[in-house]
Structure formats: structure tokens, C-alpha cells
N, C-alpha and C positions, 0 to 999 in steps of 0.2 A: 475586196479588202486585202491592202499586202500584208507581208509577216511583221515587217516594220510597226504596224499597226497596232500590235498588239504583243506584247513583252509576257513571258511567264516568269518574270522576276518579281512582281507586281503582283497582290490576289485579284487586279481588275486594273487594268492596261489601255486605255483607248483613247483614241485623240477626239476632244470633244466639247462640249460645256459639261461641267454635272450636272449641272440641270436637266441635260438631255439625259443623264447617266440616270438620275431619280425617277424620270419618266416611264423610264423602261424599255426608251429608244436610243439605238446607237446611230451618234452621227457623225462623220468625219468630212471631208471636204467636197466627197462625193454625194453628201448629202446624203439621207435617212436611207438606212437599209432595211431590208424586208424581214429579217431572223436576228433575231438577237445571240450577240455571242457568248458560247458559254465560256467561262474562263475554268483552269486547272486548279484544280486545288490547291494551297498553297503552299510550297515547299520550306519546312523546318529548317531552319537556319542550325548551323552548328552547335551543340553544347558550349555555354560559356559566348554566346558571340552577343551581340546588340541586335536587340530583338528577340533570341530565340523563344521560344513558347515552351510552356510549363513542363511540356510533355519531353521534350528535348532534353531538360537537364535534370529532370526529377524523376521520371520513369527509367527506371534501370532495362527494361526492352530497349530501349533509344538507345544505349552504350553498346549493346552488339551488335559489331560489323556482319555487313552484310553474307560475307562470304562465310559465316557462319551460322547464320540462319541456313541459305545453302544447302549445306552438308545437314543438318539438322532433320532438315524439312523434305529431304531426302527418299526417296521410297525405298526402303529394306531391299536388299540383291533379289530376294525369294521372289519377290514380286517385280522386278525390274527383269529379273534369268531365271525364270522358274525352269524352265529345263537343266542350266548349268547347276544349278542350284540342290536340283536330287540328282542328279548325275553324278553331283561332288559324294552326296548322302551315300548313294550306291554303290561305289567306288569305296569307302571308307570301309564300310558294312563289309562288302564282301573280303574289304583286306585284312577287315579282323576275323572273318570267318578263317581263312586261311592260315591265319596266325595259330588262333588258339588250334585248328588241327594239328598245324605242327607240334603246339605247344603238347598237346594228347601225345603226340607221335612220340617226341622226345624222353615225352615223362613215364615212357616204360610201361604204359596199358599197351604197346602195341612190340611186336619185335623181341619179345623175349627177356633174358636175363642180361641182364647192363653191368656192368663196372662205371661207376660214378667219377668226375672229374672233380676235384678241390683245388681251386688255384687262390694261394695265398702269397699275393705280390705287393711291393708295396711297402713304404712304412705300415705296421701294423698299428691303425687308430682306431677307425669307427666299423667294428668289425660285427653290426648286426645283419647287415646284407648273406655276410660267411656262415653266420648262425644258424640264420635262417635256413640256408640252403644244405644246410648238413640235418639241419630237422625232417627237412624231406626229403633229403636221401634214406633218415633214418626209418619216417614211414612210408618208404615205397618199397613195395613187398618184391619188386623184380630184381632190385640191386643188390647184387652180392657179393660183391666188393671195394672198394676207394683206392682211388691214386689222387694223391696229396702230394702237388707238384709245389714246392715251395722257391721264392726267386723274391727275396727281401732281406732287408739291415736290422729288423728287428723293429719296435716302436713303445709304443704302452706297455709299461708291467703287468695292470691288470686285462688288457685288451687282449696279451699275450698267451695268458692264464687263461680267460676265457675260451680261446679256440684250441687252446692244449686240451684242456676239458671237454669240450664236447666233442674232439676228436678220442682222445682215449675212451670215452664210451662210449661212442661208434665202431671202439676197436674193439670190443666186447660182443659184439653182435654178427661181425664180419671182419675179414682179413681188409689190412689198411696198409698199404704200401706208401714210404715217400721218396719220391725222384727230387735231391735240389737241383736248383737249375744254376746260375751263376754264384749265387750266393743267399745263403740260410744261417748269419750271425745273428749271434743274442738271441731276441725274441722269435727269430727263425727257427734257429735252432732247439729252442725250446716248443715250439709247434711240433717241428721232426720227431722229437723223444716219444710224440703217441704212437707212431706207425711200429707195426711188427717186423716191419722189413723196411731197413734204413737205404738209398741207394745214392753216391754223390757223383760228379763228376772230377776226377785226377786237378781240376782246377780250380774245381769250386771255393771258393771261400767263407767258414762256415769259424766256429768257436764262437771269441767275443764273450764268454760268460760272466755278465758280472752285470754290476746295475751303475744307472747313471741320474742325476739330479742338476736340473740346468735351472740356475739363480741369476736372471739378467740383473744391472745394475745401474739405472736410469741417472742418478743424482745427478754427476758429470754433466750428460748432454742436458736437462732440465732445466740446472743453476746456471749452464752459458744462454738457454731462449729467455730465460727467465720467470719460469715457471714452478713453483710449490706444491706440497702436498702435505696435509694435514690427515693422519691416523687416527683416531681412538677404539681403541681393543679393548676384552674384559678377558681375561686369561692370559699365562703370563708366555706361552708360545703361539698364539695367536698369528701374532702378525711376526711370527722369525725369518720369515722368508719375506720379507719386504725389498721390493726392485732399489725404494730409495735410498739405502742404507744397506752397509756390511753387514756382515753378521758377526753378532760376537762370540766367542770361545763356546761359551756357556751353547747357545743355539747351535753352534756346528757340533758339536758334541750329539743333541739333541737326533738333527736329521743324519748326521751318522750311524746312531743307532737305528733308526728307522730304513735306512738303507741294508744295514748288516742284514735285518731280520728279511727284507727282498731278496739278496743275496743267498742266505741258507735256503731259502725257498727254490730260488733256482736249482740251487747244487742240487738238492732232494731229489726234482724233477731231473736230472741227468742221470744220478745214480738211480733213480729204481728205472727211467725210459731204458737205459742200457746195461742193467741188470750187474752191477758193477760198485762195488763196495763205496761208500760215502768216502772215505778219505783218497780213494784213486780218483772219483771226482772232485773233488775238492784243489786237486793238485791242480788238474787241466783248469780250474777257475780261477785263473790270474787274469784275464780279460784280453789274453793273445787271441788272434786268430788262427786259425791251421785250413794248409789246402786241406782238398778233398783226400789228397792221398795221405797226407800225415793222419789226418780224421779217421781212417781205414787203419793204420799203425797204432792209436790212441782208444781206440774203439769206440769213436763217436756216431760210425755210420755200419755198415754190415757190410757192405761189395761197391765197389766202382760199376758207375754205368750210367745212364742216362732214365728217359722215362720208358724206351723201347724195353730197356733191361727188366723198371718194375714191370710192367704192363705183363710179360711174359710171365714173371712170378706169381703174380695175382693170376694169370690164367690158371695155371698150375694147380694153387689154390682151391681157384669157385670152377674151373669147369667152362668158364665163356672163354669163346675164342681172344685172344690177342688184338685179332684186328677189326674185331666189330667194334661201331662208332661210341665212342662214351659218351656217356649221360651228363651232359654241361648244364650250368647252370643258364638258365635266358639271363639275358641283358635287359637292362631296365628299359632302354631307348635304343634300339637298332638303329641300324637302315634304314628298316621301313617306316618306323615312326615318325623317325624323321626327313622320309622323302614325303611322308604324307600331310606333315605341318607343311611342308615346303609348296603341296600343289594346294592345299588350302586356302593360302595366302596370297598365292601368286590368284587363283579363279576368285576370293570371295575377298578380297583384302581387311578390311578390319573389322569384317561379318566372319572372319576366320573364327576367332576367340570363342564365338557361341557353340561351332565345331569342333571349336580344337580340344574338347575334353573326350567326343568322339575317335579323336587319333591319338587320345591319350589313354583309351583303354585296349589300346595292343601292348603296352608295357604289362598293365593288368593280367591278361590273355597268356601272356607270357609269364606270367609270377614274378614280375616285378613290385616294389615297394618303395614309397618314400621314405629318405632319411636324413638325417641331419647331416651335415659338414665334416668332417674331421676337428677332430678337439687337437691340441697341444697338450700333452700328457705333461709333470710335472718330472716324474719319475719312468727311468726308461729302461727295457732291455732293448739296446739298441747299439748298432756299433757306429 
């Protein structure tokens, strides 16, 4: 029997009578054959075509492509690379073993008495990460001093306030020195006021006191795409800061008051950080900025110098050498976290993800934490 003979487009294909076909004999020109042929089962015709069978357009199984059964149907890597598979396990393990030793190492159970690092850089916004790590400088019993290296424009009023605070009561406990670095306006500069020992660079750029309120004002671009907006308030300053509309007299009056009362707030914080009567701070709060060296003449800062400068002061201080390693805060996501998602992915590919919380507790190991985004403050010391 040739191929010709017999078609699998057909559920039963043969050149013959039916009659011979009912029989239960197949016969073609060669005359009766000895075995009967089995035919293929018969191939489902497309969804939606003439002909196709119930199964085709009514079972939702039948609409997934093939290549997705596939992947599906798949054997798990564990079982496919059971070696690569704990290899990957073992390799992760022991790189967090290593981590969190360091992380021991770092956090002053080991090596003696530390000088702590504070770096506040950066518009000042989402400043619970800074919190946090000044909480446990505050209860690590080996740290006995801070350098509070500051290199930002300022940000959040109350963002600003908050790390002024919990560094002034950190300065209650132990000597706190701050090195600016390029520059420490506005809200910088009011983080600076905790330290006992002010220190700038002759270039730095630091002042800026004063407060700022940013009212974008959409209407314009809105009315040319052609887009609205519908308000209802219950209160009668509620909505005085509205993008689609000016403000009027009455509400600018309103959030000027509210800004005055940020404003003596700052001033306050200058005159008692630099121990210097309210109305000679008041004078420097016109919202100029001043070098480092004018800051020095003004008496914003204490001595010109860098962070070599504090660092020595604070030895002075508490007693630790100058040049033993300071006590940094870890990083949420190093290097290694992320050379470790990186071999994850590349050995298990998207059997990664069930590991990848395994390479996400070296940030842990490290005292890292999640946290939200950066906010857009309304109100700003910022320059």
C-alpha cells in the first residue's frame, strides 16, 4: 500500500468500495490485504472554520498555542539542574553569610570605639532611611562620636526639621561635628545648626534662609488640550492652592501667614544652633546665600576645613583615632545584591524570582529597609 493510498486529511482514506470498507476489508487494486489499516485520529480543524468540532471553538484548552502549553508543561530547573540548582542555593547562603559578618563587623561589636558617618545629600525629602540610621548609631554603645557630612540645597520643611531633631539629640549624648561639603543651603543649613562643631569649605555654598511655596498653575495648558476640572470643597481655604486657578488676595495673604510662622521657625533654629541673639539672625535671613568664608565672618559655621578637619576634632573629643574606618550606614542594594540577582537570572531564568527573595535578604543582613519614593514637599527650605 503506497502513501497515496491513504490521506490523513480524511478520518478514513482508502481507495475502495464501502462496501469493502463495512466489511472490515480493505481493498484497493492490489486486491484484499491481510491487516487492516489503522487510520490517525482526526485532526481538529481550526476554530471558526467549516467543520471544526465542538471542542475546537467551545473549550477554551483548544485556544492555547501550542508553545505555551510548552513552557507550561515544563519541568521545574530543580528538577531539570538539580546540581545548578543548590549550587545557585549555596552560593547565595554563603554570600549572605558573609554579608551579615561584615554587617557584625561594621556595626561596632567588633574593633572597638567608632566615629559614625551621617551623610545627608540630596534634596532633603523621604528622610526615614537617615532616621533610622541615627537610631542606631544612637543605640550602639561603641559609637562615640558623629560626623555629619552635609552636600545638599535644602528640601521639605518638615523633612528638614525632622533630621535637625534627631540630630540635636544625638548631640546630647556625644560630640557631633558637621563637614559641608559643596553646599548646605536652607534646609542644609538648618541640619548644620545641631552639630557642636560647625566646619565649611572657603567655597561652600551654604545660607539661603528663608521658606519657599511652589503653586504650579495648569489652567493655561489644560484650556488649549482641552480638558476641565470640577472642585467641590467644604471649608472656605480648602482648596486656596488650587493648580487651576490664581489665587486671590484674600488666600495669598492666607499662605503668607503660614509661611511667616516656617520662617521664624527657621530663624529660632539658627539663633539658638549658633548661640547668637534672634535679631543678628534674623538679619542673615533675607534668603542670600554666603561662601563658606563669608559664613565664617557671619558666624554661621565655626572654622574652614573639610571633613579631615572635623574628623580630627572629634578625635580630640572621644579619644578614637582620626583614621580608623567610620561606622557607615550599609546600603540597601550593594554590589553584591545585585551581582547576585544578576547570576540568578542568568543560571535559573524566571525560576529566578522564587530565589530572588533569598538575594534580597543581604540588604536585610545589612540593615536595610524599604521605603517609599520621594514626596514633592508643598513648602520648602530649599534654595
Amino acid at each position: 500500500m503506497s502513501d497515496k493510498d491513504f490521506s490523513y486529511d480524511e478520518p478514513l482514506s482508502m481507495t475502495g468500495s464501502p462496501a469493502s470498507a463495512a466489511n472490515g476489508k480493505v481493498t484497493n487494486e492490489h486486491g484484499p490485504q491481510a491487516e487492516p489499516v489503522r487510520a490517525q485520529a482526526p485532526v481538529a480543524a481550526p476554530a471558526g472554520a467549516p467543520g471544526a468540532t465542538p471542542c475546537a471553538t467551545a473549550c477554551p484548552l483548544a485556544q492555547i498555542p501550542a508553545s505555551v502549553w510548552k513552557t507550561l508543561l515544563r519541568r521545574p530547573f530543580r528538577k531539570r539542574h538539580p546540581v545548578l540548582f543548590w549550587a545557585a542555593i549555596v552560593i547565595v547562603l554563603g554570600a549572605l553569610g558573609v554579608v551579615a559578618g561584615s554587617a557584625g563587623k561594621d556595626g561596632g561589636l567588633m574593633g572597638g570605639d567608632r566615629i559614625a558617618l551621617v551623610s545627608v545629600t540630596g534634596p532633603i525629602m523621604n528622610v526615614e532611611p537617615t532616621l533610622e540610621w541615627l537610631r542606631t548609631v544612637a543605640r550602639n554603645p561603641s559609637v562615640k562620636g558623629v560626623l555629619v557630612r552635609v552636600d545638599s540645597p535644602g528640601g521639605g520643611a518638615a523633612a528638614s526639621q525632622e533630621v535637625y531633631d534627631a540630630l540635636k539629640n544625638l548631640a546630647q549624648k556625644m560630640p557631633v561635628a558637621v563637614s559641608m561639603g559643596s553646599m548646605a543651603a536652607s534646609g542644609g543649613l538648618m541640619v548644620s545648626m545641631a552639630g557642636q562643631r560647625v566646619f565649611a569649605n572657603p567655597s561652600t555654598v551654604t545660607g539661603s534662609i528663608g521658606v519657599r511655596m511652589d503653586v504650579p498653575q495648569l489652567q493655561g495648558l489644560m484650556d488649549k488640550v482641552g480638558v476641565g476640572q470640577e472642585t467641590l470643597v467644604v471649608g472656605q481655604y480648602k482648596d486656596a492652592a488650587s493648580y487651576m486657578r490664581p489665587m486671590t488676595a484674600e488666600q495669598r495673604a492666607y499662605f503668607q501667614g503660614v509661611l511667616t510662622n516656617m520662617y521664624d521657625q527657621f530663624v529660632d533654629i539658627v539663633a539658638q544652633g549658633r548661640g547668637m541673639p534672634r535679631d543678628r539672625a534674623l538679619k542673615l535671613a533675607n534668603g542670600k546665600v554666603y561662601t563658606g568664608q563669608e559664613a565664617l565672618g557671619l558666624g554661621l559655621v565655626d572654622e574652614l576645613g573639610g571633613r579631615g578637619q572635623a574628623l580630627a576634632w572629634l578625635a580630640q573629643k572621644t579619644g578614637v583615632p582620626a583614621e580608623r574606618k567610620l561606622l557607615t550606614r550599609p546600603r540597601e542594594d550593594g554590589l553584591l545584591g545585585r551581582g547576585l540577582r544578576v547570576m540568578l537570572g542568568a543560571v535559573l531564568g524566571p525560576e529566578s524570582d522564587t530565589l530572588g527573595g533569598l538575594a534580597s535578604l543581604a540588604g536585610l543582613a545589612r540593615g536595610g529597609s524599604g521605603h517609599a519614593g520621594p514626596q514633592t514637599p508643598a513648602f520648602l527650605y530649599q534654595f
